[in-house]
N, C-alpha and C positions, 0 to 999 in steps of 0.2 A: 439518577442521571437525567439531565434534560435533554431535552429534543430543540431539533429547529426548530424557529417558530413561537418555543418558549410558551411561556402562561398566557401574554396575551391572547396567540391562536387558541387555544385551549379553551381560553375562557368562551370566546366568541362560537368558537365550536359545542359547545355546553348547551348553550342557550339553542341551539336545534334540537341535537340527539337526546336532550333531556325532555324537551317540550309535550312530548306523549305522554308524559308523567300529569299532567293536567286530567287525566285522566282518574285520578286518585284522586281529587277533590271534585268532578267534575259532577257527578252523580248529587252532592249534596249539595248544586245548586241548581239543580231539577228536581228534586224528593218531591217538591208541589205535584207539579207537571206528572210523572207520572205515577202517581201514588193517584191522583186524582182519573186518569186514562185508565187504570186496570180497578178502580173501584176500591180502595183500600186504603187505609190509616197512616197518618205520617209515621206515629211508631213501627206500622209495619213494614212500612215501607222502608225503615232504614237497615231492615236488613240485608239490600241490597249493597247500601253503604259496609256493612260489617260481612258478608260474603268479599269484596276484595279484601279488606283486612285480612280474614279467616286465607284466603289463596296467597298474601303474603307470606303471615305467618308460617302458616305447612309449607308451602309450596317454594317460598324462593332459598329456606334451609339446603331443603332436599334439593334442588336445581341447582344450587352452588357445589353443593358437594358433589355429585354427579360428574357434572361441568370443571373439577379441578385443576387437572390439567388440559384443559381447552385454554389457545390464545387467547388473553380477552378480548380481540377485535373479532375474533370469531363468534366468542360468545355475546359479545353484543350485539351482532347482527343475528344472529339464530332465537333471543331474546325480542329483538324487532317485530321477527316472525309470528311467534305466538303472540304479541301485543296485537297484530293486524286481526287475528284469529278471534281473540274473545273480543275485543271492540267491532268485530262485524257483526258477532252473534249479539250483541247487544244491539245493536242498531236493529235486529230481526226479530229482538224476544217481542213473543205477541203475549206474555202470560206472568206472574211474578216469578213465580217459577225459573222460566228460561231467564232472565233477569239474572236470578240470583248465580244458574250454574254459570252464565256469562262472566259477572262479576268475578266471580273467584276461579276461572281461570286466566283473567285481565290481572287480578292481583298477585298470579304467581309469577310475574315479569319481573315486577316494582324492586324486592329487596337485593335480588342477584344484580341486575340490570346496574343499581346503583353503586355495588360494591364492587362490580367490573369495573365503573365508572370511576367512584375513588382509587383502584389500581392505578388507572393509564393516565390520573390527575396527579398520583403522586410520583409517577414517571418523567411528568412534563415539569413538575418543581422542584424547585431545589429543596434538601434534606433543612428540617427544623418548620417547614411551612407545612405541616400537615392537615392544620387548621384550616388554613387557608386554603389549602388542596379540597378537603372538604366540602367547603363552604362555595368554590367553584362549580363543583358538583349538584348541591343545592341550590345554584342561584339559576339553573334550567328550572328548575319546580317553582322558585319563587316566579320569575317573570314568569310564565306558565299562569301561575295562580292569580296576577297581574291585569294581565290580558289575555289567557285562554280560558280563564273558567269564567269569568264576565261576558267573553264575546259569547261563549257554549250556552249559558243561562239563554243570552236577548237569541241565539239560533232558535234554542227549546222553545223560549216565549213565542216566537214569529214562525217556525216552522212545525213543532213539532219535538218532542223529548231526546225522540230517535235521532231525529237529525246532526244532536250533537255528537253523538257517538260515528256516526258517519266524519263530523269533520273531524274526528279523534284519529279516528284510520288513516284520513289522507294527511293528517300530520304525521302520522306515523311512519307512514312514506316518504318523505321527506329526513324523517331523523335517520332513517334507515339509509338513506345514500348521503348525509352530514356525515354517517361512520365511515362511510368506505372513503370519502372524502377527505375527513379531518385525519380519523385514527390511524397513527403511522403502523403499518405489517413489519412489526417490526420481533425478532425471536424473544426481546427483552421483556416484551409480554407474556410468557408463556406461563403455565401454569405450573403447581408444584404437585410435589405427591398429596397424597390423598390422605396420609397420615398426618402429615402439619395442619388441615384443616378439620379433622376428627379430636385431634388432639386436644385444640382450643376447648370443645365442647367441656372436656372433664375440669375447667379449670372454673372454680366457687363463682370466682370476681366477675366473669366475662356474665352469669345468669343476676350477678344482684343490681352491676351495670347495666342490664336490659331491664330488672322489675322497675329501676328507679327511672327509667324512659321514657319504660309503659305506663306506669303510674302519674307521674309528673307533667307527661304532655300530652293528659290526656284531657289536660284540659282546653286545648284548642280545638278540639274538636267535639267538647261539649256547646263551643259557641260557632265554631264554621256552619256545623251540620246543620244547624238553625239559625244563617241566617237568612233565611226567606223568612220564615214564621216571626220573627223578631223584627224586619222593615214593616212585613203586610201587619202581621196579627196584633203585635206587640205595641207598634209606634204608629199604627192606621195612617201608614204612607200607600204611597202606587208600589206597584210590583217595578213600576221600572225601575226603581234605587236600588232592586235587589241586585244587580250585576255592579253597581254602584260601591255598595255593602262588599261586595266581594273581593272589586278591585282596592278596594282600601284596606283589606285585611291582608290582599295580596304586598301592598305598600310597604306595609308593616313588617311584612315576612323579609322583605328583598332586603330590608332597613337592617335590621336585627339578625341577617344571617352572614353579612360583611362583618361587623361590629363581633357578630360571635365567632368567626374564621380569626380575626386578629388575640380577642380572647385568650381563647385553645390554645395559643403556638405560646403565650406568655405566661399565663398562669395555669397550674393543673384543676382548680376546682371555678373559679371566680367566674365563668360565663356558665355553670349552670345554677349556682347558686344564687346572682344577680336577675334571672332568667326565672328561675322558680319562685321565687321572695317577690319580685315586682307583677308578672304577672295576679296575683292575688288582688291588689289593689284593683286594678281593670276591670278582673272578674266582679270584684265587691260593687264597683262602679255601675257595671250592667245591671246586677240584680237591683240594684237602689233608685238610678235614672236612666236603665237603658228604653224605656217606654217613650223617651222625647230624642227624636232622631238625631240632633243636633251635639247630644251626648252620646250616644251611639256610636255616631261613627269614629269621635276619634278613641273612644274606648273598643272598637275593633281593630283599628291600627294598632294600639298599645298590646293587645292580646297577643295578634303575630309577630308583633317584635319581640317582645321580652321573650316571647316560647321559643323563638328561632334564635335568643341569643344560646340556649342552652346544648343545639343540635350538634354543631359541632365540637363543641366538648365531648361533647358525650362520644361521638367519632374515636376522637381521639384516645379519649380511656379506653375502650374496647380494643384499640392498636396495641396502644403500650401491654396490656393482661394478655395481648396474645398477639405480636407484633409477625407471629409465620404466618396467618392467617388472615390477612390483611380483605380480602375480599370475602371471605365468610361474617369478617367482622361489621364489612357492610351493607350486608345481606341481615346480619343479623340487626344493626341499630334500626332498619329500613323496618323490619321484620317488628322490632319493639314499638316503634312510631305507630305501626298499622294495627297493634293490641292496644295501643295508646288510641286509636281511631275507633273502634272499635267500643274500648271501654268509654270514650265518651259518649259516642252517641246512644247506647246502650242508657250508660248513665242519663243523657236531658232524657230520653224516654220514660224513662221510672218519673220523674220529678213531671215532665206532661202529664203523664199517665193517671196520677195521683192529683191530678188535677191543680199544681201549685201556680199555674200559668205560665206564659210562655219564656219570659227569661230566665224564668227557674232554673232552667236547665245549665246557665253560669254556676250554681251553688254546687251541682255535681262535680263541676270543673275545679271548684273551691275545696271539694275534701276530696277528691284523687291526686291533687297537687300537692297539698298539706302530706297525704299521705307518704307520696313521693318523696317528699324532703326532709321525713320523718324518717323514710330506711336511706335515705342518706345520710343520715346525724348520726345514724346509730350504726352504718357499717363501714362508707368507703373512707373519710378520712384515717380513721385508726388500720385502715388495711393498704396505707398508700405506697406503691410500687415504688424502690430504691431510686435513686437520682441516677445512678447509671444504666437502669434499665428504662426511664425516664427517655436521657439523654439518646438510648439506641432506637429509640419509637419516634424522637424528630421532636421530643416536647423542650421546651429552655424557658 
């Protein structure tokens, strides 16, 4: 059912209440900064990066399910709340330590937060746009990624690491009264029983759609998490292209996650299959001339686009495998992305680590993706959900 207001409001409202979400890439374009402030290793330090993931992961399951029958306007402001919570304690860790427990109660916001989000986007659209409901969703994180993790870097650069985390808060504040503003209080939000969303869990499809998520996009975040190491170390430019670096990966993302909303609603596999197949070539690109900056950068746009053509698809199949559970569902894709975050940066650290040099870490990205489209070849087409169950999940 739509609302007044329709997608346009929606959309525009998006791009506020989603904008804390910057906060999920926000960290891996400070890893210099304070990896260097506390004395310690870029590899180690990214386990600050993989402590949000790790609070996804656990954390926004559990919070969704909890949370099932809560409005989702409720639950998005109560979701607001603890976002203000761990981004202050981060702005206050003095130690890696407090860092990390920061992180990962920051990251148990991210997958609930979004799949409340997909809810009251698929409210405000008409039935068969799911895609595109989606991808609405997404496109707060994209512009976010845009212009909030580039401005956050040049804050970290000129102020201080912390200080970005501070201005994470006072956006946070802001997305928090964009809900009470945008989000209609309306009962059609409500939540269901708590058995439609336990339910989904027992079902094959909904966990081999999550390996092939986590696996496949995990390659943007073999090349996000380093791009600083990759403008400074890699291409011996100045630090300042790194926010540079980021807003064109952001580009990329905003580019590629329209294009994947239109996808999703027309074909059932073809935005993630195009998505997984093209980025490769990007990656190959990096590892062969990403050391001269001028190839670089549009082989970081290419990265975020092609990987964000696949997000919403992927949305979308987890709907249709369990179309009662619609907000679990996006909890949980949210949840795959952040193992997907996770196993990249995990992955460029082996390949640092072992000393292959710095854009090695694209080749990590190169055999988690391969791998990814490997347990795609071999499970989901032969296991594709009827045309009428299709048809009830908004796919055509």
């Amino acid at each position: 059912m739509a609302t007044p207001g329709g997608e346009g409001g929606f959309t525009a409202a998006s791009l506020f209440f989603n904008s804390p979400c910057v906060a999920s890439f926000g960290s891996n374009g400070i890893i210099q900064l304070f990896a260097a402030d506390m004395g310690i290793t870029i590899p180690q330090a990214t386990y600050a990066v993989t402590a949000y993931a790790a609070g996804v992961m656990i954390g926004s399951p559990v919070i969704t399910i909890a949370g099932a029958r809560l409005n989702r306007r409720h639950l998005l402001l109560g979701l607001t709340m603890l976002f203000l919570l761990g981004n202050l304690m981060s702005a206050l860790s003095t130690n890696v330590g407090m860092l990390i427990a920061a992180r990962f109660i920051t990251g148990t916001v991210q997958g609930a937060y979004f799949g409340a989000g997909a809810v009251v986007a698929s409210y405000v659209y008409s039935p068969g746009k799911s895609g595109r409901a989606f991808a609405t969703v997404m496109a707060g994180l994209t512009v976010a990624t845009i212009f909030g993790s580039p401005l956050g870097t040049f804050v970290g650069q000129q102020a201080g690491w912390q200080a970005l985390y501070g201005v994470v808060t006072a956006i946070g504040l802001l997305a928090g009264l964009a809900i009470l503003v945008w989000v209609p209080a309306t009962s059609d939000l409500d939540g269901g029983p708590l058995s439609h969303e336990l339910g989904a869990l027992r079902r094959p499809m909904v966990w081999v759609i999550m390996a092939v998520a986590a696996l496949g996009i995990s390659s943007i975040f073999a090349v996000y998490t380093f791009i600083g190491p990759y403008v400074t170390d890699a291409a011996m430019t100045d630090d300042s292209l790194i926010p540079i670096g980021l807003a064109v990966f952001g580009l990329g993302m905003a580019a590629g996650n329209q294009l994947g909303g239109h996808l999703a609603d027309r074909y059932t596999y073809r935005g993630l299959v195009i998505g997984y197949s093209s980025v490769l070539a990007f990656l190959l690109v990096i590892v062969t001339a990403g050391e001269t900056v001028w190839v670089l950068m549009p082989a970081l746009f290419g990265v975020g686009a092609t990987m964000m053509l696949a997000i919403p698809t992927i949305q979308v199949l987890l709907t249709t495998y369990a179309p009662e559970a619609p907000t679990l569902m996006g909890a949980l894709n949210l949840a795959a992305l952040n193992l997907a975050n996770a196993l990249g940066a995990v992955g460029g650290s082996i390949t640092l680590a072992v000393g292959l040099g710095t854009v090695s870490t694209a080749w990590a990205g190169v055999a988690l993706t391969v791998t990814g489209l490997l347990v795609f070849v071999a499970t989901v087409p032969r296991l594709t959900p009827s045309r009428p169950v299709q048809r009830a999940a908004g796919i055509t």
